[in-house]
N, C-alpha and C positions, 0 to 999 in steps of 0.2 A: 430582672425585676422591673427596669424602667422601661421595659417593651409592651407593658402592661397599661393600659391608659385607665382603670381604675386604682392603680398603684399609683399613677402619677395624680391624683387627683386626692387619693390618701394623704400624699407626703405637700400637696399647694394646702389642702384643708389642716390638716395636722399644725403645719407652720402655722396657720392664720390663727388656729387657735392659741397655739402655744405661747408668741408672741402678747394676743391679747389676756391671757390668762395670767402670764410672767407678770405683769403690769401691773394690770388690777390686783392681783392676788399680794405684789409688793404694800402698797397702800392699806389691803384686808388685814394683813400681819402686820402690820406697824400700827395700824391703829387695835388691833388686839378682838378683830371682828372673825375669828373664823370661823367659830361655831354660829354666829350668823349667814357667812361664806354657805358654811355647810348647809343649813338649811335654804337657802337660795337655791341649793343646785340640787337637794333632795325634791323638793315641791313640784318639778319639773315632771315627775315621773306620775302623778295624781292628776297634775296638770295635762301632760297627756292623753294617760289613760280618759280623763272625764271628757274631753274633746272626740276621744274612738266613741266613747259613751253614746256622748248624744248624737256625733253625727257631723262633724266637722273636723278640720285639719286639725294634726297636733300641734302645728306651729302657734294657733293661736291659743292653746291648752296651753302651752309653754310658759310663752311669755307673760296671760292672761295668771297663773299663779303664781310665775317669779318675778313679776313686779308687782301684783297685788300682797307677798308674801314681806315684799322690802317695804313698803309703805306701812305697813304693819310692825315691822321692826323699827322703822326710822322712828316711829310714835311716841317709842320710849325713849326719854330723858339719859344722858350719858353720861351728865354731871356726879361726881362723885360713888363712892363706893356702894352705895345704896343703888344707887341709879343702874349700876353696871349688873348686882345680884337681881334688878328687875327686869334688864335687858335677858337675861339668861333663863330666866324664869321664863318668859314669853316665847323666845327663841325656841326655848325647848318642846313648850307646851304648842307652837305652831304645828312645829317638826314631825311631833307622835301624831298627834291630830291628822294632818295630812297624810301620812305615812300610811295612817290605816284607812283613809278614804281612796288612798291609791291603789292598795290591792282588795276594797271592796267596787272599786270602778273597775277593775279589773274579770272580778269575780261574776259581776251583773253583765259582762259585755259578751254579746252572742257570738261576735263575728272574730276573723282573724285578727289579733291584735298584734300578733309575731312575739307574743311572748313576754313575762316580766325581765328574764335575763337581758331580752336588747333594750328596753327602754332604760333599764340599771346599767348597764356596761355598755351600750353601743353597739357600731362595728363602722370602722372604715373604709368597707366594702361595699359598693357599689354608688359611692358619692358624684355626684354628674357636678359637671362642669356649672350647674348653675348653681349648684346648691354652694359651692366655692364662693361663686360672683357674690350671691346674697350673703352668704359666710363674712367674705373680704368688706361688703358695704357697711356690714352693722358694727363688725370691728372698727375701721375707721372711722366710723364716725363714735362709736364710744372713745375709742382713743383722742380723739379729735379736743371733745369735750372734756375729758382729763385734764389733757393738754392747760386747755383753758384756764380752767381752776386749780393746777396742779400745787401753784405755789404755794396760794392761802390755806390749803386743802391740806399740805402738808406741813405749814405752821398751825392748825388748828389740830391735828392729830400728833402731831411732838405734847405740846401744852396748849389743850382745849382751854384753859382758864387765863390764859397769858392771852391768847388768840382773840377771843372773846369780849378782854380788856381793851385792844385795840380797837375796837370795830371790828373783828371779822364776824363775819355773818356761819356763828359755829353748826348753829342748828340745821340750815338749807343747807350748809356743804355737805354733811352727814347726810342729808335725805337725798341730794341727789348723787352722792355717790352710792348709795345704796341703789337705787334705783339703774346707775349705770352698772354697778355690779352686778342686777339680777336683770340686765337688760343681753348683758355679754352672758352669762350663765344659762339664759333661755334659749339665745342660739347655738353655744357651742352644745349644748347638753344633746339635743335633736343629731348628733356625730359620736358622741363618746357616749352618751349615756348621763344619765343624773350623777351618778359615782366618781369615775372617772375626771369628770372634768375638777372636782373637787381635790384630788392630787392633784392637777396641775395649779392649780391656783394659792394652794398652802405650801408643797415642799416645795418647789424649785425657790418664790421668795423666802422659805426660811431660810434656805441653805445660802442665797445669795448674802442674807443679813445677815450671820453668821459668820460671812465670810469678809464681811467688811460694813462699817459705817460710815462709808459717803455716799448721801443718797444716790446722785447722780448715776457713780459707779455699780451700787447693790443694784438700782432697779434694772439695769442694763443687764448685768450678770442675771440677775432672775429670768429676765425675758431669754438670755441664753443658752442658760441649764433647762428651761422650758421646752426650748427647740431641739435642744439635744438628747433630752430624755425622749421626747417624742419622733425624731428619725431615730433614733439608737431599738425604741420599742419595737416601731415600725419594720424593720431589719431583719429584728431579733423573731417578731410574728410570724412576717414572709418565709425563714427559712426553718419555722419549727411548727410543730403543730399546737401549739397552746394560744391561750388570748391574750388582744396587746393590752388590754389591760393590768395583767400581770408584769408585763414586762416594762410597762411605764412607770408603775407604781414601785416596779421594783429597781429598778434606773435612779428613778428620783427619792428614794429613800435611801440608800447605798450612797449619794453624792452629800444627802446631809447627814448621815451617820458621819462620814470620810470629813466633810467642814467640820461637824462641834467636835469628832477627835483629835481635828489638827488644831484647834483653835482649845483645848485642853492639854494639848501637847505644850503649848508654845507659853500657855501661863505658866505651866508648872517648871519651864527651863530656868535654870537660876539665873538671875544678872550676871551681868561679867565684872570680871574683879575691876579695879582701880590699874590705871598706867605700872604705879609705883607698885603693884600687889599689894596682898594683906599688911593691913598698918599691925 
């Protein structure tokens, strides 16, 4: 398998992604954004197609919907319970929206567009060394800027109203992690497809959070159930004939089934008696 230098170019882009999506996707679940996650990584595939449309790269199709898609999202207020049933309302109403202008961009396009199955699922087949390099640059540098703001970013997603009362600046860090999340979701999406990268960014960090609440340790864990779901897919693709999207999604669903039942195991074991036994 590793004699293959599109194989070996799978498993550098696979990791790049995995890594970045563990990440991000930590912070998406903890602040309770997935169904925006998901539409981020849905929009990519309209975004696309509307760039085969008229006549230019996908890549700027891409990013040109999944960051105009999060600035859109960031708009709405997050304050309170009202606020969250209008986030979802928009979220939704983007998503369908979009959804159906992707497969009439689709429908309107004369030339080869390779299909709506690869723009939905991908393929990690025939990724050139540069599309890695460029892959590895935009990851690091969203990770970069996480980084940055990670702390106050994740005191204002515990308690946005505690956060808030300090000084922290709740509303910018929401809009720019949105923006760095549909900035990572525009390039990984252009390798795995709109779909796919959307399991990577929701189960591995459920399952990490699940597994534990110290951030430190969860986000770490997510970024490594990430990796691992994703060589384990990758593996499991090479020596069968099915797609690795199945086999990713089905990795990374299998590992957080396996968390919340060990972690429903362990509530339900009784305490241990007293030194002295029953009084």
């Amino acid at each position: 398998m590793w004699a293959f230098p599109f194989m070996v170019n799978a498993f550098r882009a696979g990791t790049v992604i995995a890594v970045g999506a563990g990440v991000m996707g930590w912070f998406m679940v903890l602040r309770r954004q997935s169904f925006a996650g998901h539409t981020l990584a849905v929009v990519g595939f309209p975004g696309a197609a509307g760039a085969a449309l008229v006549g230019i790269g996908a890549t700027y199709g891409y990013f040109a919907f999944c960051l105009t898609a999060a600035l859109v999202v960031a708009a709405v207020p997050r304050a309170g319970r009202e606020s969250e049933g209008r986030e979802a309302a928009v979220v939704g109403t983007v998503q369908a929206f979009l959804l159906a202008c992707g497969f009439l961009f689709t429908a309107l396009y004369k030339g080869l567009l390779g299909g709506v199955t690869s723009l939905l699922f991908g393929s990690f087949l025939g990724i050139t060394t540069t599309q890695v390099l460029v892959l590895l640059g935009v990851t690091v540098l969203v990770l970069a800027v996480l980084a940055a703001i990670g702390r106050p970013l994740l005191f204002a997603s515990v308690d946005p109203d505690v956060a808030a009362g300090r000084g922290v600046p709740v509303r910018l860090l929401s809009t720019l992690f949105l923006v760095l999340l549909g900035a990572a979701t525009a390039e990984a999406s252009q390798i795995t497809g709109t779909l796919l990268v959307f399991a990577l960014l929701v189960m591995p960090a459920a399952t990490a959070q699940a597994l534990t609440a110290r951030p430190v340790l969860s986000l770490a864990l997510s970024a490594l159930i990430a990796v691992a779901v994703t060589w384990l897919g990758l593996i499991a693709a090479y020596y069968s004939p099915y797609p690795l999207g199945f086999y990713v999604t089905t990795f990374a669903f299998a590992g957080y089934v396996l968390a919340r039942a060990g972690g429903l195991a362990g509530r339900r074991r009784p305490a241990p008696l007293p030194a002295g036994g029953p009084a």
